[in-house]
C-alpha positions as CSV (number, residue, x, y, z in Angstrom):
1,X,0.0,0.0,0.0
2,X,1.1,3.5,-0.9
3,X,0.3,6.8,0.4
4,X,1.1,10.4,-0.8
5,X,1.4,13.3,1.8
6,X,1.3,16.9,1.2
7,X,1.9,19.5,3.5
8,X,-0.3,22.2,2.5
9,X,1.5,24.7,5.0
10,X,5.0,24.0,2.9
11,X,3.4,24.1,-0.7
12,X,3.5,27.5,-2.4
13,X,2.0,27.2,-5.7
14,X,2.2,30.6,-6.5
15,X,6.1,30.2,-5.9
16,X,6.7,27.6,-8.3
17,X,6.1,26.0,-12.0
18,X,4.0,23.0,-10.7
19,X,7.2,20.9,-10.8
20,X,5.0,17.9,-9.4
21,X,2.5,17.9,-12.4
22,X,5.3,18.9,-14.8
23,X,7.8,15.9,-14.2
24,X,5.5,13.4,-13.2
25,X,5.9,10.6,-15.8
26,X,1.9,9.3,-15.6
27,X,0.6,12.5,-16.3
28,X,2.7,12.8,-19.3
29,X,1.3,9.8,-20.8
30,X,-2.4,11.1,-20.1
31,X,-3.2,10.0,-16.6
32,X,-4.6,12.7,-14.1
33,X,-2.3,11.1,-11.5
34,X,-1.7,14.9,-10.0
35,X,-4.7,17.2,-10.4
36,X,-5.1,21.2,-9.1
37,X,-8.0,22.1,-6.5
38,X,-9.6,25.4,-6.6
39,X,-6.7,26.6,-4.3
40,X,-3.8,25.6,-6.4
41,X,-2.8,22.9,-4.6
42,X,-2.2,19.6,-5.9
43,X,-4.0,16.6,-5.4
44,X,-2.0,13.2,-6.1
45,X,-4.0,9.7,-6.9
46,X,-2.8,7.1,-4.5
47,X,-4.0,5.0,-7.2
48,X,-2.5,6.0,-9.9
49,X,0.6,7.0,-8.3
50,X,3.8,4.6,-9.6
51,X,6.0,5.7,-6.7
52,X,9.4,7.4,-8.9
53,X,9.8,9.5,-6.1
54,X,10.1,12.5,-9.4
55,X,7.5,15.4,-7.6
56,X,9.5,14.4,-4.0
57,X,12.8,15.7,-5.5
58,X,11.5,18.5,-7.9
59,X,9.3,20.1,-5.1
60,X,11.0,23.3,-4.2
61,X,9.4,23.4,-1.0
62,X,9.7,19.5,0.1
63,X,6.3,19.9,0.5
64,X,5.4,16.2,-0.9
65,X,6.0,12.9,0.6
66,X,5.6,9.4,-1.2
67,X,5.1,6.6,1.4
68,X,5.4,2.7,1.1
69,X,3.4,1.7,4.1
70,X,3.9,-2.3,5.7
71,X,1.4,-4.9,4.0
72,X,0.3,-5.7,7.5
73,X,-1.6,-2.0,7.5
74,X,-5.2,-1.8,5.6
75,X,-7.3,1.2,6.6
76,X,-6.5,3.7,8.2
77,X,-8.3,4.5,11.7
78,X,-8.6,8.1,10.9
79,X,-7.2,10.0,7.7
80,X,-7.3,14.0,7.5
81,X,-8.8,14.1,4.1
82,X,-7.0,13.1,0.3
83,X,-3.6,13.6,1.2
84,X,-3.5,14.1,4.4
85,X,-1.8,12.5,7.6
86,X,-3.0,9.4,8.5
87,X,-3.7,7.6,11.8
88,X,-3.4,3.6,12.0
89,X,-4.5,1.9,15.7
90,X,-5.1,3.2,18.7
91,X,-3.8,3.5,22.3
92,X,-6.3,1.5,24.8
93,X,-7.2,3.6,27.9
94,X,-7.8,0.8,30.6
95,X,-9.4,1.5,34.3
96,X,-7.1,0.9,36.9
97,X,-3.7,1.2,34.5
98,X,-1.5,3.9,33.7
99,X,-1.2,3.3,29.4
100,X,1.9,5.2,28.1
101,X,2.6,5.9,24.7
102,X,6.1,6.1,23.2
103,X,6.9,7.8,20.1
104,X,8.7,10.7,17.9
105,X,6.7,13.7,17.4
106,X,4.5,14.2,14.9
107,X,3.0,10.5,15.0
108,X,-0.6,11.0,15.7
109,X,-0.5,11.2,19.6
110,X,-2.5,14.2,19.7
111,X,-5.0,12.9,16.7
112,X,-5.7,9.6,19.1
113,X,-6.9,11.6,21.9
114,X,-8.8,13.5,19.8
115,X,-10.5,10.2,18.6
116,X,-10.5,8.9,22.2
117,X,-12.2,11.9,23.9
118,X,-14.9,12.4,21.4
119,X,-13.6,15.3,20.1
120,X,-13.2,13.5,16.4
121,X,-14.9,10.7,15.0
122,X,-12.4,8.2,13.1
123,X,-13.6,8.0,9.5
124,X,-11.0,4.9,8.6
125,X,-10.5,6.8,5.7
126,X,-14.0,7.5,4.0
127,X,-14.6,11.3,4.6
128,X,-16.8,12.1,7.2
129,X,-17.0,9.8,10.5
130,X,-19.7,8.5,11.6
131,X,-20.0,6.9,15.4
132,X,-22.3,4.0,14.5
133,X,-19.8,2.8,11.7
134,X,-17.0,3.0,14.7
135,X,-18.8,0.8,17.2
136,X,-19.8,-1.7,14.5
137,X,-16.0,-1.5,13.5
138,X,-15.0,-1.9,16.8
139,X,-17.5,-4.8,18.1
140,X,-16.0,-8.0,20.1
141,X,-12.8,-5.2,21.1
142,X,-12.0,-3.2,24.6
143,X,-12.8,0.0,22.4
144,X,-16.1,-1.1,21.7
145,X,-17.3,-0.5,25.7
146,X,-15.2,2.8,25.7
147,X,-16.7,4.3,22.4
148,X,-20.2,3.3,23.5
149,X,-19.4,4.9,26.7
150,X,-18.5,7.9,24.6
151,X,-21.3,8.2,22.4
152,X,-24.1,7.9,25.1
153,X,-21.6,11.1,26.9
154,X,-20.4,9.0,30.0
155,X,-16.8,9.8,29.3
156,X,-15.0,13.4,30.9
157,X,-11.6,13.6,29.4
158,X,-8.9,15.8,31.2
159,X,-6.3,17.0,29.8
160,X,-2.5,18.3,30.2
161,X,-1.4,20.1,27.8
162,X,2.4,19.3,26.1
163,X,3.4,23.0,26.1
164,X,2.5,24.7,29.4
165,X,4.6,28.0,28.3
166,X,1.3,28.8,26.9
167,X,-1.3,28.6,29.7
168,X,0.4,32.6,30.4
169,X,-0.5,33.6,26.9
170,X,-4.4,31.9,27.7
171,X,-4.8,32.9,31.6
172,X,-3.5,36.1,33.2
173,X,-4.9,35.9,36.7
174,X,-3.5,34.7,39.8
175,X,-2.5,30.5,40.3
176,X,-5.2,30.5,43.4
177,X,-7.7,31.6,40.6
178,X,-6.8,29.1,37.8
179,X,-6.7,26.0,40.3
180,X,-9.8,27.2,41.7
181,X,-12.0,26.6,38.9
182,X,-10.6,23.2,38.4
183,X,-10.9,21.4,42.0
184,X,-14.1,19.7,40.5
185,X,-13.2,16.7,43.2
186,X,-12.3,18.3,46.3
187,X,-9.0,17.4,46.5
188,X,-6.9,20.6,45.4
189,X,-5.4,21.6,49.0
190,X,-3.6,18.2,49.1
191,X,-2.3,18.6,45.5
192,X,-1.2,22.2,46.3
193,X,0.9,20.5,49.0
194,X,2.0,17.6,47.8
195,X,3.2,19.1,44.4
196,X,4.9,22.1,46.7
197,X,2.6,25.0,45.5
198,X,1.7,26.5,48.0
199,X,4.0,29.3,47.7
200,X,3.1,30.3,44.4
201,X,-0.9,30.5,44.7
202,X,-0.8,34.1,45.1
203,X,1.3,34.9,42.1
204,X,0.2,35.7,38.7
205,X,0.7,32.9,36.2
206,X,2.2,35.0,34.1
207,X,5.5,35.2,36.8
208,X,5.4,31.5,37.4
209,X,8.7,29.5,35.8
210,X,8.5,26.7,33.6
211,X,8.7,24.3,36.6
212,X,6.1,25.8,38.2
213,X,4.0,26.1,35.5
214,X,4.3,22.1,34.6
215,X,3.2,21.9,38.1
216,X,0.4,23.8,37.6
217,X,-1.1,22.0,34.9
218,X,-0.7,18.9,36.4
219,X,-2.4,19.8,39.4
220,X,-5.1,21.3,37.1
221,X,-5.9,17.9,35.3
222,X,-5.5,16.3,38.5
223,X,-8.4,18.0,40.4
224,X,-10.9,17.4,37.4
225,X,-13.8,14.9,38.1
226,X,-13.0,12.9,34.9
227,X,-13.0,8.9,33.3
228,X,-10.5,9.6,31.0
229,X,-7.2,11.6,32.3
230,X,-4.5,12.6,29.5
231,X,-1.0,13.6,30.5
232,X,1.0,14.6,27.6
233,X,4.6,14.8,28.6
234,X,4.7,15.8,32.5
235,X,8.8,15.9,32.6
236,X,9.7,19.1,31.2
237,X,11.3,21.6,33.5
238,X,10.8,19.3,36.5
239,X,14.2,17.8,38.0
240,X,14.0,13.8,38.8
241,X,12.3,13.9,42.4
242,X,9.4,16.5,40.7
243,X,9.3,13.8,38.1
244,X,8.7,10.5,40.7
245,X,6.6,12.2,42.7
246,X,4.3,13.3,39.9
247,X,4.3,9.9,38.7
248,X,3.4,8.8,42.1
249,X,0.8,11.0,42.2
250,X,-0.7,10.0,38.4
251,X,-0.5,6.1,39.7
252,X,-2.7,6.8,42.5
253,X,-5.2,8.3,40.1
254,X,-4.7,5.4,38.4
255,X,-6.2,3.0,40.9
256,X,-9.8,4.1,40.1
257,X,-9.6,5.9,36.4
258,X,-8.2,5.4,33.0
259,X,-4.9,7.0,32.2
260,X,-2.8,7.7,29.1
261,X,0.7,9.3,29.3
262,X,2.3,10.2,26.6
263,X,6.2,10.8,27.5
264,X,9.8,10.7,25.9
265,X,11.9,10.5,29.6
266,X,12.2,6.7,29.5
267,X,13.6,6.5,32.9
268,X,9.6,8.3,33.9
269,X,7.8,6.4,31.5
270,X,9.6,2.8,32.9
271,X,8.4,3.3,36.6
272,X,5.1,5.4,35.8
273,X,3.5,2.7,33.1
274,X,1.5,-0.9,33.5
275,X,1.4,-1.1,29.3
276,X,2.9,1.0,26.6
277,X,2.1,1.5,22.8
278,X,5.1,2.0,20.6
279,X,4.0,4.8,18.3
280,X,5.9,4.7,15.1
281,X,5.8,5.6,11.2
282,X,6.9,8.9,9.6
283,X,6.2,12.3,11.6
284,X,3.9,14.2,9.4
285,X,2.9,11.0,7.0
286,X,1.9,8.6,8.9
287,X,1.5,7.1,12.6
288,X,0.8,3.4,13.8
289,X,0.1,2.6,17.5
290,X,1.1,-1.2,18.0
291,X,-0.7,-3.2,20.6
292,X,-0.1,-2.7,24.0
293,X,3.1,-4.5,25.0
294,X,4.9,-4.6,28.7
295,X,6.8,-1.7,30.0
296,X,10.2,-3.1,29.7
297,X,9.7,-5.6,26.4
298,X,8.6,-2.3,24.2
299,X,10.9,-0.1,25.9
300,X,13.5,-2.6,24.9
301,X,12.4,-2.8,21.7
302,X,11.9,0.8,20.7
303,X,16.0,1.5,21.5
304,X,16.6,-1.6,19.8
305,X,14.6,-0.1,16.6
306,X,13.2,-3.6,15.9
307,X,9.4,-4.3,17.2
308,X,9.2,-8.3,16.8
309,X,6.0,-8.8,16.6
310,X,5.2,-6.5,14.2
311,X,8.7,-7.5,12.2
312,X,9.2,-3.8,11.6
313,X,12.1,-1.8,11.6
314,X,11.8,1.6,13.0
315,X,14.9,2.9,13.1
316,X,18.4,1.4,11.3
317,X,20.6,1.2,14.7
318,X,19.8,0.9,18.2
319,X,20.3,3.4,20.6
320,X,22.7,2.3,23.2
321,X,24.2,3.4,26.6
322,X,27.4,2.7,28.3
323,X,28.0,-0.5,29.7
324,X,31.1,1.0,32.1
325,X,30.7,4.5,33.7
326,X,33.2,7.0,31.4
327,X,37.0,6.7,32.6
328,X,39.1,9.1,33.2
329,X,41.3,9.4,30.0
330,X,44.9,11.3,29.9
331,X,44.0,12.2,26.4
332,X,41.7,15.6,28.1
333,X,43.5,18.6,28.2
334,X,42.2,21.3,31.0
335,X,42.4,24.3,29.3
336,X,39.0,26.4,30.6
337,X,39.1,27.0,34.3
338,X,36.8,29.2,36.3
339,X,37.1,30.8,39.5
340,X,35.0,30.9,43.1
341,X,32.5,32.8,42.8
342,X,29.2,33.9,44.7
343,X,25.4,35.6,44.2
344,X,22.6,37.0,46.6
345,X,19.6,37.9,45.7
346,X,18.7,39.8,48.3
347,X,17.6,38.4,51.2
348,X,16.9,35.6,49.1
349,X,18.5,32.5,47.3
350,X,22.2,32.1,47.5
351,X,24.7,30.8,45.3
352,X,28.5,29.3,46.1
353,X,30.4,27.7,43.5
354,X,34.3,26.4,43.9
355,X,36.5,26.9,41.1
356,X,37.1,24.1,38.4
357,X,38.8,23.0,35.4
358,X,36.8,21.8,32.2
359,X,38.3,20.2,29.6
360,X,39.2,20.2,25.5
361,X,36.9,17.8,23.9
362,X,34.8,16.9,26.5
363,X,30.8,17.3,27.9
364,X,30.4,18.1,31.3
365,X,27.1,17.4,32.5
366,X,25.1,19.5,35.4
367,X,22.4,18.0,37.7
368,X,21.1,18.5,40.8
369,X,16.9,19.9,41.7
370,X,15.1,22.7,40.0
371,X,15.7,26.2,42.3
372,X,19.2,25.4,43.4
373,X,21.2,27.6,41.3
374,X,21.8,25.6,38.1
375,X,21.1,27.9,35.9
376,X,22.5,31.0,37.9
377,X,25.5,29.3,37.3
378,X,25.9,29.2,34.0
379,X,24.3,32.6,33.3
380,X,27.4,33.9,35.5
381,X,29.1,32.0,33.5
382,X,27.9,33.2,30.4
383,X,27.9,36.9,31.4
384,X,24.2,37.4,31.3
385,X,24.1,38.2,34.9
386,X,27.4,39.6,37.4
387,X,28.5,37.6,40.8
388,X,28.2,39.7,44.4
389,X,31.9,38.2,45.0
390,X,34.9,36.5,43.3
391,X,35.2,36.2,39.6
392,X,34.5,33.3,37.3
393,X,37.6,35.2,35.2
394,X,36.7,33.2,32.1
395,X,39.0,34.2,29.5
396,X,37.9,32.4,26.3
397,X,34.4,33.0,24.2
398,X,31.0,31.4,25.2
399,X,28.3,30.4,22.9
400,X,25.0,30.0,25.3
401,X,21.4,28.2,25.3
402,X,19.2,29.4,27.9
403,X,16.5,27.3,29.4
404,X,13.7,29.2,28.1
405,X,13.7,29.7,24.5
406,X,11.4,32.9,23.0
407,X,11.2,33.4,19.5
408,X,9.9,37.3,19.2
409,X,11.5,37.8,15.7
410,X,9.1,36.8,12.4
411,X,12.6,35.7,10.4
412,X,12.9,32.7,8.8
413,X,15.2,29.8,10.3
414,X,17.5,29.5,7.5
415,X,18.5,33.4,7.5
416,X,18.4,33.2,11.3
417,X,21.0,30.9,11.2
418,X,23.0,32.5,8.4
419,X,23.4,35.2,10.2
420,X,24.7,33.3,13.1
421,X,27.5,31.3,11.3
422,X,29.6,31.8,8.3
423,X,29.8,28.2,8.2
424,X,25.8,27.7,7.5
425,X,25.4,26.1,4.2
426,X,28.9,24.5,4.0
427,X,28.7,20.5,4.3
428,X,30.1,20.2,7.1
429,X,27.1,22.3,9.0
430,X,25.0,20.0,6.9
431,X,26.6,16.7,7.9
432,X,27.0,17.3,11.5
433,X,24.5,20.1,12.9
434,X,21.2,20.1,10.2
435,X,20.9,16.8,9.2
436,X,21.4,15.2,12.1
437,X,19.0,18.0,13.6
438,X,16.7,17.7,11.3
439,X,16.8,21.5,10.5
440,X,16.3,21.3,6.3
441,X,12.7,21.4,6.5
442,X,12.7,23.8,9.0
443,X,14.7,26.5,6.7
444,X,11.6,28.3,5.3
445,X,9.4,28.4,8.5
446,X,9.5,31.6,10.4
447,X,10.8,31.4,14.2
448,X,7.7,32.4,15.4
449,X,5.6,29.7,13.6
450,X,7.7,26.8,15.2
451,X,6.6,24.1,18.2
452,X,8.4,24.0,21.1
453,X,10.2,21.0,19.9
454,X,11.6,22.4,16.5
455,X,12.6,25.9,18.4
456,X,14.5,23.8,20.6
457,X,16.4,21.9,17.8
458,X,17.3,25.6,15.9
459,X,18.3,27.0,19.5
460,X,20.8,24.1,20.5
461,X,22.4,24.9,16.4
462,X,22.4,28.4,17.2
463,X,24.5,27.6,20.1
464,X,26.8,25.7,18.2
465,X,27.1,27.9,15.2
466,X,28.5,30.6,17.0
467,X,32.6,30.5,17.4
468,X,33.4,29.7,21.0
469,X,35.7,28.3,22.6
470,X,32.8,27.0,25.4
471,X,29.6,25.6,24.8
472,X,26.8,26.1,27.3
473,X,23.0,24.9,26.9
474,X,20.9,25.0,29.4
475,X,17.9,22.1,29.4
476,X,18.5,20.8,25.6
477,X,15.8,18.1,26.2
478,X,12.7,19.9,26.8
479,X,9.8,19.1,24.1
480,X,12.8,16.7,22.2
481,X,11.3,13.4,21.7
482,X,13.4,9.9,22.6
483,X,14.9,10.1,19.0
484,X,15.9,13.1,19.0
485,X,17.8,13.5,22.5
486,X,19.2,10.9,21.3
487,X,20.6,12.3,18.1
488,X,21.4,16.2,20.3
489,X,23.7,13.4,22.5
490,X,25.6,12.5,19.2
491,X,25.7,16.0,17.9
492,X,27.0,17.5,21.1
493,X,29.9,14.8,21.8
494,X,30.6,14.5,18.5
495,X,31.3,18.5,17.9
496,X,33.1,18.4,21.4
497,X,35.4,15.8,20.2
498,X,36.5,16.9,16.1
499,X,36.1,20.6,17.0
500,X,38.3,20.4,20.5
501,X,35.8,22.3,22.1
502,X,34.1,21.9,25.6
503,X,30.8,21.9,26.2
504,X,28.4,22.2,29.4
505,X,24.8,21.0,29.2
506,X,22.4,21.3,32.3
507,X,19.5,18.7,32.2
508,X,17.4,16.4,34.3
509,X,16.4,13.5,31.4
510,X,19.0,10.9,33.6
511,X,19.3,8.6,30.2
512,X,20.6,12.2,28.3
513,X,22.8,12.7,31.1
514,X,24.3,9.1,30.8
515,X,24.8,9.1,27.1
516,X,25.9,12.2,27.2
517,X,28.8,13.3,29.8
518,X,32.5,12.4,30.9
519,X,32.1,14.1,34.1
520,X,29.5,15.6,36.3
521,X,29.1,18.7,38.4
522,X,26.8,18.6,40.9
523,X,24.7,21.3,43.0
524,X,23.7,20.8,46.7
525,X,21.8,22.9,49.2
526,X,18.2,23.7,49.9
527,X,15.6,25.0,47.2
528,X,14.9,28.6,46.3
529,X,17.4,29.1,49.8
530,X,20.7,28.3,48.9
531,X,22.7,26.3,46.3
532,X,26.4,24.7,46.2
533,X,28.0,23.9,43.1
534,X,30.5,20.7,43.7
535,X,32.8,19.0,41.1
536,X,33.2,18.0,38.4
537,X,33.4,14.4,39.3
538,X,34.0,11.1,37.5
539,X,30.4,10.0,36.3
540,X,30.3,7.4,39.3
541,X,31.0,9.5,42.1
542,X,28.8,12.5,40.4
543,X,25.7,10.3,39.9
544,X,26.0,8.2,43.1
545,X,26.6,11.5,45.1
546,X,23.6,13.5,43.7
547,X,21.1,10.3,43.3
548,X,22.0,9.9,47.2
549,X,20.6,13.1,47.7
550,X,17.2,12.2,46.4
551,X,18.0,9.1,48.2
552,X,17.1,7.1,45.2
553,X,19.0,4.4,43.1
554,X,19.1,3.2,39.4
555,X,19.8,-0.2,37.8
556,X,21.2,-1.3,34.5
557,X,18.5,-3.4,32.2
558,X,20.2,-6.6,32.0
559,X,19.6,-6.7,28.2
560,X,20.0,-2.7,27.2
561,X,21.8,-1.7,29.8
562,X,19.5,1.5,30.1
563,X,19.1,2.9,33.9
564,X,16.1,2.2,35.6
565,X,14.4,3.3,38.5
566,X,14.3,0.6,41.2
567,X,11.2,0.7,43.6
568,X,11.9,2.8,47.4
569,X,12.8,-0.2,49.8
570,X,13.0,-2.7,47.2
571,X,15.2,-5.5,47.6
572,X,17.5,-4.0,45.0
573,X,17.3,-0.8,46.4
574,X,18.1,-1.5,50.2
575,X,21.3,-3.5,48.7
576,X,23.0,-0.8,46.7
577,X,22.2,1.6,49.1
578,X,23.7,-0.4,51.7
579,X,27.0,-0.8,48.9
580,X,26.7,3.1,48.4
581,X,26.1,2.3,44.2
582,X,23.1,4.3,43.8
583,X,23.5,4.5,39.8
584,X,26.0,2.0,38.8
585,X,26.1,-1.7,40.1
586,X,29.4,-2.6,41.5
587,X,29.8,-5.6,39.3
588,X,30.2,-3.5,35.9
């Protein structure tokens, strides 16, 4: 089966000679394989369409895709009209289970739970849906029951949202206000407490961080009175104890209710999760959602980029981890040293930070909780903002990321970036930043048009376009899906490594920070009080120091070797906290 996508947003017909129609070889024997609506766009027959690939190539705006879909897949579940994106399977919400879904962006997450609260009606690929023609579809199945619960309205869907940067740009009151309207069950005082809000209630939204935000909206869909609760990605701008405890919090609603969760931390989505659905296919084309496999079998065999049971490939190599913990190499050169250095604010948070030496070639990684002077840090670093006492008394350039990205200019990416880097254009930018990034497609969108996860990709090659000495990015992961964190890893140590450059990156995605660093710093102290900054350390000593903090421990899957969280007082747990290994096992 063969589909053909086109990206309405991307094609300019006006702009072009209707390359599609003009090179494509059945229409030059007579056929109407590509046809032109009343808007000038072009509509391709699926049918009649040979596959040459000739319109994907002459398309000046790569606005057409030609897809050879698996045999196993017949109709579609849902399909956005002749050409459009479409939707195969569904996730199963189940009462009593937290259902995750794992995927790149782009899939058809958001188009299931569309489907799932009501909100569309699948059409399996005939125009318009109808819900009779779904439950008769969906007889003898689990969906069956749910749909019929939909249609006769006994379903209440609640819903986080993936971006909560914009809940400010939709609410401008106070949190106290916002909450208020949502404690439909009575319950928001103990998820003010639990989820450590209470300070904030008085504050506008608009003043809140990203952390707090998250927060916010979780507590938000939390207090609904709903059957059906939808949490689409809760780690962003939350550090790894925010994270468990959320997840604590969403498997407790969990025990009476249906829950999806759709999220790319793996370490999160491993301990939150009873089932997942590998999501899969090509972002913008086509999604699938497999049938729901364990939490550690699909997890397995999503990084593997093999699903067995549906003998599909979904990526061409695995994504691995690091079997050892990074040694200490003489090969690394300390050649960028800062100074001790302190900041008040006020009678407010404090920050200490030790002097260090970072090395040529290397990626130093940063953890530690959310408020305890991470990002101060860096910013001093940086220059953006002066110390009370000492110096940093860096001497060599800085390219900097900050954590929260705003794009305020309507310029398009490609002369955003060219006027970033002389070396935008040339193949190596191509080989090693944009392609790997994913950025080509991106070239003629304005800034201001992007999603959180494509302004994130163009911020982290801003950073690197820019000639520094020292690379600093602040939270690369945020709104990145598992493939590409994965591929920022590769980018990062790989430009480290050829260009002799040193780079710092703060996050809290633990499998980022494995793949990721040589060394760790570490910060200490107490929240919005005070903060230390410690280190660098080896990778051991750095994660067993700071996970001993949090006073939780990690284990290496057998077969991937990927951390994973192991359950408070477990067996496992007790016994490498009584070994002081909190992240790596003392026989590897």
């Amino acid at each position: 089966m063969r589909i053909a996508i086109l990206n309405k947003d991307r094609c300019q017909p006006r702009r072009c000679s209707k390359e599609c129609e003009k090179y494509c070889p059945r229409v030059r024997t007579g056929d109407e394989t590509i046809v032109f609506e009343e808007d000038g766009k072009p509509v391709i027959s699926e049918e009649l369409c040979v596959g040459c690939g000739i319109c994907i190539n002459k398309c000046p705006f790569d606005a057409i895709m030609i897809i050879g879909l698996p045999e196993a897949l017949q109709e579609p579940t849902h399909r956005y009209g002749p050409n459009g994106f479409a939707l195969f399977g569904l996730p199963v919400p189940r009462v009593g289970k937290v259902t995750g879904v794992l995927g790149p962006n782009g899939i058809g997450k958001s188009t299931s739970i569309q489907i799932l609260s009501g909100a569309l009606v699948p059409n399996f690929g005939q125009g318009t849906g109808d819900w009779d023609a779904v439950l008769e579809h969906y007889a003898g199945t689990a969906l069956h029951d749910y749909f019929k619960d939909v249609v006769d309205g006994k379903v209440r869907v609640s819903q986080k949202p993936q971006y909560v940067d914009m809940i400010p740009k939709a609410f401008k009151g106070k949190t106290s206000e916002l909450l208020g309207k949502t404690d439909e069950r009575g319950v928001l005082d103990e998820l003010v407490d639990y989820l450590d809000l209470r300070g904030v209630m008085d504050r506008k939204i608009t003043e809140l961080s990203g952390g707090e935000l998250q927060r916010v909206a979780i507590a938000a869909c939390a207090a609904r009175d709903a059957n059906f609760y939808f949490f689409d990605e809760i780690s962003p701008y939350l550090d790894i104890h925010q994270r468990i405890r959320v997840a604590r919090l969403i498997q407790e609603l969990s025990k009476e209710k249906a829950v999806l969760v759709v999220e790319h931390d793996l370490a999160i989505l491993d301990m939150l999760t009873d089932v997942i659905h590998i999501a899969y296919g090509e972002p913008g084309g086509f999604g699938v959602v497999t049938h729901p496999k364990s939490v550690r079998v699909g997890i397995n065999q999503y990084l593997k980029g093999y699903l067995s049971e549906e003998n599909i490939r979904v990526r061409p190599e695995a994504i691995k981890f690091e079997i050892h913990p990074p040694r200490e190499s003489g090969e690394f050169v300390s050649k960028v040293t800062f100074n001790a250095f302190s900041k008040q604010y006020g009678d407010g948070f404090s920050l200490k930070a030790i002097g260090g030496g970072l090395r040529v070639g290397e990626v130093l990684g940063i953890v530690g909780p959310n408020g305890i002077g991470k990002s101060t840090f860096v910013k001093i670093l940086a220059g953006e903002i002066k110390p009370d006492e000492g110096d940093p008394g860096i001497d060599v350039k800085i390219s900097y990321k900050p954590q929260y990205i705003k794009a305020d200019i309507p310029i398009q990416v490609q002369d955003f970036l060219r006027g970033i880097s002389r070396r935008f254009g040339t193949s190596y930018y191509e080989v090693e930043i944009a392609k790997p990034l994913h950025l080509e497609k991106l070239y003629e969108h304005l800034l201001t048009d992007l999603s959180g996860g494509e302004l994130q990709r163009v911020a982290i090659a801003a950073c690197l376009s820019r000639e520094a000495d020292l690379y600093i990015l602040d939270e690369p992961s945020a709104h990145l899906d598992v493939e590409q964190r994965s591929m920022v890893t590769k980018v990062l140590n790989r430009f480290a490594e050829n260009n002799q450059k040193t780079a710092m990156v703060v996050d809290h995605d633990i499998y980022m920070i494995d793949m990721l660093s040589q060394r760790l710093m570490v910060f200490e102290g107490k929240p919005a009080v005070y903060g230390e900054a410690h280190g660098p350390f080896s990778m051991q000593d750095g994660m067993n120091r700071f996970l001993k903090n949090l006073n939780i421990t990690f284990r290496r899957d057998e077969e991937t070797r990927r951390p994973r969280v192991n359950n408070l007082d477990s067996r496992l747990d007790r016994e490498q906290k009584e070994s002081d290994n909190y992240y790596y096992a003392a026989t590897e």
